[in-house]
N, C-alpha and C positions, 0 to 999 in steps of 0.2 A: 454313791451319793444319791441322793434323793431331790428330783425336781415337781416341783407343780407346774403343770404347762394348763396356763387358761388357753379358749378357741372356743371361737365358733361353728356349728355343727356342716356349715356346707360355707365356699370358697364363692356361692352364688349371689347373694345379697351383701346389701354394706353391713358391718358388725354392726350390733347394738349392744350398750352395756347389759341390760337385761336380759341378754339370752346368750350371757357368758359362762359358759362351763369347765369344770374344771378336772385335770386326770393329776396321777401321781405314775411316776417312773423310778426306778433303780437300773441308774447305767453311769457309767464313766464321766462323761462330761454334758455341756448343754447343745453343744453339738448334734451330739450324738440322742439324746434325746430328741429334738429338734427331726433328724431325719428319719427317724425309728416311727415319729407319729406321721411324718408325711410320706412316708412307703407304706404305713399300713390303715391310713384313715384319708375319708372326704375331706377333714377337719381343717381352718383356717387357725392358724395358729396366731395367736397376739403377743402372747408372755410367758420366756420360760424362767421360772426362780428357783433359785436352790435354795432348799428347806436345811437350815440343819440349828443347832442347840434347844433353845427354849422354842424358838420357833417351830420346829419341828414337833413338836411334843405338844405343844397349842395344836396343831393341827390332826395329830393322832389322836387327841383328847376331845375337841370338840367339830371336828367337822365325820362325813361320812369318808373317812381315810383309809384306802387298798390301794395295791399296788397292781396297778396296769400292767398285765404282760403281754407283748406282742408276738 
């Protein structure tokens, strides 16, 4: 499955929507996403979603879309 996990770049300051960024992963559940980015990143994590049908394909289509490997 495929998740987009928006965050913030450091756990230091309060978030701002503005300086929300966002990664793509291929793993099992949002769990497991979820801990995959916080053992191998600074990153504050806010929102994980799971991408899939049309939606998924919006996102391969129009954003800059790769898959994260840790």
């Amino acid at each position: 499955m495929i998740y987009k996990i928006f965050y913030q770049e450091t756990k230091e300051r309060n978030p701002q929507r503005e300086q929300t960024h966002s990664l793509y992963v291929d793993v099992d559940n949002d769990v497991t996403a979820r801990r995959i980015v916080e053992e191998n990143t600074p990153y504050n994590i806010e929102y994980i979603q799971e991408l899939t049908g049309n939606h998924l394909e919006y996102e391969k289509e129009h954003t800059d879309f790769h898959i994260t490997e840790f």
